[in-house]
C-alpha positions as CSV (number, residue, x, y, z in Angstrom):
1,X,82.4,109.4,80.1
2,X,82.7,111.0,76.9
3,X,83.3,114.7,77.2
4,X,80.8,116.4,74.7
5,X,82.5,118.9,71.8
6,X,82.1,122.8,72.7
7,X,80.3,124.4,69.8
8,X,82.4,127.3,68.2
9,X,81.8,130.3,66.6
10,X,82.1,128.1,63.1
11,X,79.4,126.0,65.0
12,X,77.3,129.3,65.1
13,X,78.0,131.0,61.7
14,X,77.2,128.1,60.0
15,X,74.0,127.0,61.5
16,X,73.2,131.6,61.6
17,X,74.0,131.7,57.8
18,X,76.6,134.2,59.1
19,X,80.8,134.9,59.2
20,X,82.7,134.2,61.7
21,X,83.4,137.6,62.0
22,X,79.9,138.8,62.2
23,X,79.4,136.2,65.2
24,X,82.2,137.7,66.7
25,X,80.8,141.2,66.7
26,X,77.8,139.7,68.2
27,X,79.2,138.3,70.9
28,X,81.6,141.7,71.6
29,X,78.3,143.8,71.2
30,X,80.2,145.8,68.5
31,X,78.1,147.8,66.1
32,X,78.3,146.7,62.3
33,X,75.2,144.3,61.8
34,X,71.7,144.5,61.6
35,X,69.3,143.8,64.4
36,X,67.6,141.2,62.4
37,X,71.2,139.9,61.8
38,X,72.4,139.9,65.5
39,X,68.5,138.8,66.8
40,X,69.4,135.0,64.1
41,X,72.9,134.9,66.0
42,X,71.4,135.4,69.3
43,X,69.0,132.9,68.9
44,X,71.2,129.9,67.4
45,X,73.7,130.6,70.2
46,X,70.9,130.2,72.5
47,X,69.5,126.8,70.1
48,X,73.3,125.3,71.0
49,X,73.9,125.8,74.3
50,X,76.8,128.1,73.3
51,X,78.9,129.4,76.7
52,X,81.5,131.8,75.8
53,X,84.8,131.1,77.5
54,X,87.2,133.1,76.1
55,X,86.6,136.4,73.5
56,X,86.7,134.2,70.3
57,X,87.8,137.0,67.7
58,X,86.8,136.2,64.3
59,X,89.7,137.9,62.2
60,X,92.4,136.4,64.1
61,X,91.0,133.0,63.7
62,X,90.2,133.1,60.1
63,X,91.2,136.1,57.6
64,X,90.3,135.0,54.7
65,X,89.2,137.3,52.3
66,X,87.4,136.8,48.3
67,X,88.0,138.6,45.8
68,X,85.9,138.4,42.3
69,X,87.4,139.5,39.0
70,X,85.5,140.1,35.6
71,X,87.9,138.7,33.9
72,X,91.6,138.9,34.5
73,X,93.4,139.5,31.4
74,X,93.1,143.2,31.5
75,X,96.2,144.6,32.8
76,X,94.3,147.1,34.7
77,X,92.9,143.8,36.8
78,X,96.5,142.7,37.3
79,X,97.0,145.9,38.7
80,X,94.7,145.9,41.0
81,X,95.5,141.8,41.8
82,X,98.7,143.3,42.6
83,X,98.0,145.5,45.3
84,X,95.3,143.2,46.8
85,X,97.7,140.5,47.1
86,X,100.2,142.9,49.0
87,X,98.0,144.5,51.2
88,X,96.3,140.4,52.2
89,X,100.2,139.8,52.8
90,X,101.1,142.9,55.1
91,X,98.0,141.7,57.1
92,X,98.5,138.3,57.3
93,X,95.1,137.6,54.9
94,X,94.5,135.0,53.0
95,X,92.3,135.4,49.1
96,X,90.5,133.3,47.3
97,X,90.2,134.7,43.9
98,X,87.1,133.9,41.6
99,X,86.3,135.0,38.0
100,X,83.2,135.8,36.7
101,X,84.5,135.9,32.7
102,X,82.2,132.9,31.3
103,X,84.3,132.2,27.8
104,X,86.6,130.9,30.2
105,X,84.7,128.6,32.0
106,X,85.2,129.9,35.4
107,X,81.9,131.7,35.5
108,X,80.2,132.1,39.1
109,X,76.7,133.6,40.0
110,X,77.1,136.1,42.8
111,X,73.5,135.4,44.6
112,X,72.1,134.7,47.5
113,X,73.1,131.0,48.0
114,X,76.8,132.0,46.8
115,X,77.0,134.8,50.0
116,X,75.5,132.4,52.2
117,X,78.7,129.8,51.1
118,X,80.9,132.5,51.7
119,X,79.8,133.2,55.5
120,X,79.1,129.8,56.3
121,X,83.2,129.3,55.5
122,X,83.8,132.1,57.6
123,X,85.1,134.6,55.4
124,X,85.9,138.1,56.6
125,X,84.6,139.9,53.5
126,X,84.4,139.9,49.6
127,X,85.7,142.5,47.1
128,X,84.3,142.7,43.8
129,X,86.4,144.4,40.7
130,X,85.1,145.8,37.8
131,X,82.2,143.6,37.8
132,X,78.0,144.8,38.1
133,X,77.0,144.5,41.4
134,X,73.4,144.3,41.5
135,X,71.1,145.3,44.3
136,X,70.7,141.5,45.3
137,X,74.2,140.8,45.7
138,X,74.1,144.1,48.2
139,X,71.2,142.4,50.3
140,X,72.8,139.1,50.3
141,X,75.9,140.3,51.8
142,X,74.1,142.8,54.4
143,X,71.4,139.8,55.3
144,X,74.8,137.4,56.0
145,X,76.9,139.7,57.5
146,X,79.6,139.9,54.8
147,X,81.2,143.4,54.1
148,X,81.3,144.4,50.7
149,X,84.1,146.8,48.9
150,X,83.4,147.6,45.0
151,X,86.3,148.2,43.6
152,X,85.8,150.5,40.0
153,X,81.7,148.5,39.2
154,X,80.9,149.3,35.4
155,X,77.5,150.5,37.1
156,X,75.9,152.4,39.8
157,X,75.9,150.8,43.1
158,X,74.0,151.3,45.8
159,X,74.9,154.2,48.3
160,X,75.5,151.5,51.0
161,X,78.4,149.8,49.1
162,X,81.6,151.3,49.9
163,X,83.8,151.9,46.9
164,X,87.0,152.3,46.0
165,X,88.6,154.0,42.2
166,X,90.7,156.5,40.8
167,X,89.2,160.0,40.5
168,X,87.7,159.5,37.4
169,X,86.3,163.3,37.1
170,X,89.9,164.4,38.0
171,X,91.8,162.3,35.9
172,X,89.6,163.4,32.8
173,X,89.7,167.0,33.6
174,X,93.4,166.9,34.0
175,X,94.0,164.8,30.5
176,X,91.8,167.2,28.6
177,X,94.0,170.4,30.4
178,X,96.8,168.5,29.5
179,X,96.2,168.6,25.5
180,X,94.7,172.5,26.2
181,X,97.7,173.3,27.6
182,X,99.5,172.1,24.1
183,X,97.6,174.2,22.4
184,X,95.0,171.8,21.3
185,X,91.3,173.0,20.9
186,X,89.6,170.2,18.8
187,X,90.3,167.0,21.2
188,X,88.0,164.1,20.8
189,X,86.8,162.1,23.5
190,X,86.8,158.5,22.7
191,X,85.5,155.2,24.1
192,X,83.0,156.6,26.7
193,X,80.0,154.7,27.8
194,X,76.9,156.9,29.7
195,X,75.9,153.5,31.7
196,X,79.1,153.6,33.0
197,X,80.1,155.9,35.6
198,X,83.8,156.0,36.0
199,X,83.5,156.6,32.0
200,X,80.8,159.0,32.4
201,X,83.1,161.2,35.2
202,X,85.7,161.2,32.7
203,X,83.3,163.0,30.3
204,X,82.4,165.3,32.8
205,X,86.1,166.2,33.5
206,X,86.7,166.7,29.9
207,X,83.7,168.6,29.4
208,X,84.5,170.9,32.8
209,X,88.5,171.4,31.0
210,X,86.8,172.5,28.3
211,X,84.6,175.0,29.4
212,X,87.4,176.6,32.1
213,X,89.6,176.9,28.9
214,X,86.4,179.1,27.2
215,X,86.4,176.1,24.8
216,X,82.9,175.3,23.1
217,X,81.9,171.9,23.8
218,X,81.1,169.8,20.8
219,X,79.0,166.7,20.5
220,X,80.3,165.4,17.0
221,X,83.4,165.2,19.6
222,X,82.6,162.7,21.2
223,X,81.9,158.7,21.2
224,X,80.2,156.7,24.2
225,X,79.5,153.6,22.5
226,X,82.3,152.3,25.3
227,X,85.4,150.5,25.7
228,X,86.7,148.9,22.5
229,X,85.1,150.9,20.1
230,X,87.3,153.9,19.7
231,X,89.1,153.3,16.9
232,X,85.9,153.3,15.2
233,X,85.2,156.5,15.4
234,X,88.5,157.8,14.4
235,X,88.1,158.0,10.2
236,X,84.6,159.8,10.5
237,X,86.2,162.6,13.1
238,X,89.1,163.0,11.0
239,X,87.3,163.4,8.0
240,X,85.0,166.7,9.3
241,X,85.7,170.0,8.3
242,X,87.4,171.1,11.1
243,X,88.8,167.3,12.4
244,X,90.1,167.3,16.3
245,X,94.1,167.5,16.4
246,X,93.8,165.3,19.6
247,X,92.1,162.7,21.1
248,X,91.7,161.7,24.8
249,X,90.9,158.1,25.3
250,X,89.4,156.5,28.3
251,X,91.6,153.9,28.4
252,X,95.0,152.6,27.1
253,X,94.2,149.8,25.2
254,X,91.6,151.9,23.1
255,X,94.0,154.9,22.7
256,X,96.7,152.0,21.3
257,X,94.2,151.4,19.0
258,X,93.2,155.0,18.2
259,X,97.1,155.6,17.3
260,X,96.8,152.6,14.9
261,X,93.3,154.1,13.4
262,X,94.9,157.6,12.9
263,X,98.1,156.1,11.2
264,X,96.1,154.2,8.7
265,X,94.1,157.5,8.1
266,X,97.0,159.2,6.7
267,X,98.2,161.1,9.9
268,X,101.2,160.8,12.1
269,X,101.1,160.7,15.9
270,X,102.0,163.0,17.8
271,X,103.0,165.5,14.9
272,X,99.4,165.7,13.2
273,X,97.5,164.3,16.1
274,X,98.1,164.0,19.7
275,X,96.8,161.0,21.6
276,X,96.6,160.5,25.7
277,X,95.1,157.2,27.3
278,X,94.0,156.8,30.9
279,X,95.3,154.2,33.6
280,X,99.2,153.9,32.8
281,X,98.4,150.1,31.7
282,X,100.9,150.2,28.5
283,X,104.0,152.1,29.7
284,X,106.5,149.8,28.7
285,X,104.5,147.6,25.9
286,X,107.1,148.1,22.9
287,X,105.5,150.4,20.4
288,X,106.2,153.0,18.1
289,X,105.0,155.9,20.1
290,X,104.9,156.0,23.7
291,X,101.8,156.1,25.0
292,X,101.0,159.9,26.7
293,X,98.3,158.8,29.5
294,X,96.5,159.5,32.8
295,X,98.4,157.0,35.6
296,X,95.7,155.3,38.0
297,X,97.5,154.3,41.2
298,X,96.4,150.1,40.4
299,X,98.0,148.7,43.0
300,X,97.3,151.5,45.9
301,X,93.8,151.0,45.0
302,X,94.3,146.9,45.5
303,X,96.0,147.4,48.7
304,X,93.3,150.3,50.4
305,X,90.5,147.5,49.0
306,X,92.1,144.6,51.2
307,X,92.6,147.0,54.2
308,X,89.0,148.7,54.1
309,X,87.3,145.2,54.0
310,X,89.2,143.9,56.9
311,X,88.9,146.8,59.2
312,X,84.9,146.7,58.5
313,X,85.3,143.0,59.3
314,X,86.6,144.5,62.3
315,X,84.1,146.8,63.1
316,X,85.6,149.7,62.1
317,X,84.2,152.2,59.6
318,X,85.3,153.7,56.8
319,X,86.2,157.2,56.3
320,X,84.0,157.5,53.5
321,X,81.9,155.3,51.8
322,X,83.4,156.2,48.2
323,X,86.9,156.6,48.1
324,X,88.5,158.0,45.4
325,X,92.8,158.1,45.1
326,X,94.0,160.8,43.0
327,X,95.8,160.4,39.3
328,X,98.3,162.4,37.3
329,X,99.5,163.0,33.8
330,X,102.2,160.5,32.3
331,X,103.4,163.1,29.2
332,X,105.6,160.8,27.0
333,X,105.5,160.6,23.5
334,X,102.0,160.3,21.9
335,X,101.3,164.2,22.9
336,X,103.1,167.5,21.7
337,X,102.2,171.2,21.1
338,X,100.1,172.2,18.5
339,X,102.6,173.7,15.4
């Protein structure tokens, strides 16, 4: 007599459109899905005769967790990639990494159908890096059962998305109090972007550094045409009537650049004009001058990513649904009191 196969909780994810670990919660009658969500389980369990004999456990039988990059040439991704693959490793978590940069011919779409993959496999959850998530990709992963982490998004995500960055508003505030502190009271703030909203809390913090110091804020001051552009700006702020004698960047490889730009105007960094970055991306790239910048903590953020997505694969909830780790003035080189 042939002994029929019993149907597992792959069996079940599959057919519900569903992770294993949403299945799991299901059958555990742990909060953490929908009622729509948990009604589909119900019924394909019901469709395939499943009997539970033993508390099947989702995580334990498959912890696999994606990951999707923009691109990963930016060191600020590797940084990230770095603390993502330690914190998979402390928890016995396997990644699958995926790039969304198109001019290297990795390109994915993250829709509907591409979710659906992803619980049907049984993934435990899917962090997305510096990369737009749009409102579909949020319904996708709440209709399948997939938790979602954004990690830094260049926009604004929805209040149900749990995300994970530096304190942008801090790290600006403390850059700008930084160069105030010098002495400095003409500092341009380069490579902004008002779509953007880590870029845009970094503007606030400036602005808010300013204003504490009794400094006048000043539009001409400032360029948000965003990330790669700041050099550009550099000759036309030099060349006002009362130019800035430092310039906070809103990122490291831009303030590189900005050095460069301010060297081929005629002016020397740091003894004419001081320059800080943001991330800590460049601190031992050979240079001229070292690079004076805000340090993200990359890696911390990488590692909290990994843990948050498996503990809501879990069931468990996070503490807050925007979590921000705190950053903190590298001074080295590129920065000096005003003579």
């Amino acid at each position: 007599m042939r002994i029929p196969r019993r149907i597992t909780l792959s069996d079940i994810a599959g057919a519900a459109g569903v992770s294993k670990a949403t299945v799991s919660k299901v059958l555990n009658h742990r909060g953490g899905t929908s009622e729509e969500t948990r009604r589909r389980v119900e019924a394909v369990m019901r469709e395939l005769g499943y009997v539970a004999i033993t508390r099947e456990r989702a995580p334990a039988d498959n912890r696999t967790v994606t990951v999707v990059f923009d691109n990963l040439v930016a060191l600020y991704s590797l940084g990230v990639l770095g603390g993502l693959i330690d914190g998979a490793q402390a928890l016995d978590v396997d990644l699958v990494t995926n790039v969304t940069d198109s001019h290297r011919g990795t390109d994915i779409v993250l829709d509907r159908a591409w979710v659906r993959r992803l619980a049907a496999k049984g993934h435990s959850g899917l962090v997305v890096v510096t990369t737009v998530i749009d409102s579909a990709l949020v319904g996708a992963c709440a209709q399948y059962g997939v938790p979602l982490v954004a990690v830094d998004a260049p926009n604004l995500v929805d209040a149900s998305v749990v995300s994970i960055g530096s304190n942008h508003w801090g790290g600006g505030m403390d850059a700008t109090r930084h160069l105030l502190g010098l002495g400095h009271r003409r500092i341009g703030f380069l490579g902004g972007d008002a779509a953007n909203p880590g870029l845009r809390e970094r503007l606030a913090g400036y602005r808010e550094a300013l204003a504490a110091a009794g400094v006048e804020f000043d539009p001409g001051l400032v360029s948000e045409t965003g990330m790669g552009t700041a050099a550009a700006a550099v000759p036309a702020m030099l060349d006002l009537t009362d130019p800035p004698t430092a310039f906070f960047v809103t990122n490291d490889g831009d303030a590189m650049t900005v050095v460069r730009a301010v060297h081929q105007a005629g002016r020397r960094v740091p003894e004419d004009v001081s320059v800080v970055g943001y991330d800590d991306t460049y601190s031992l790239a050979p240079s001229l001058t070292h690079l004076t910048t805000v340090h993200t903590p990359m890696h911390e953020i990488g590692k909290l990513a990994i843990e948050t997505v498996i503990g809501m694969a879990e069931g468990k909830r996070p503490i807050s649904p925007r979590l921000q780790l705190a950053t903190h003035v590298v001074p080295r080189e590129s920065s000096i009191a005003r003579t």
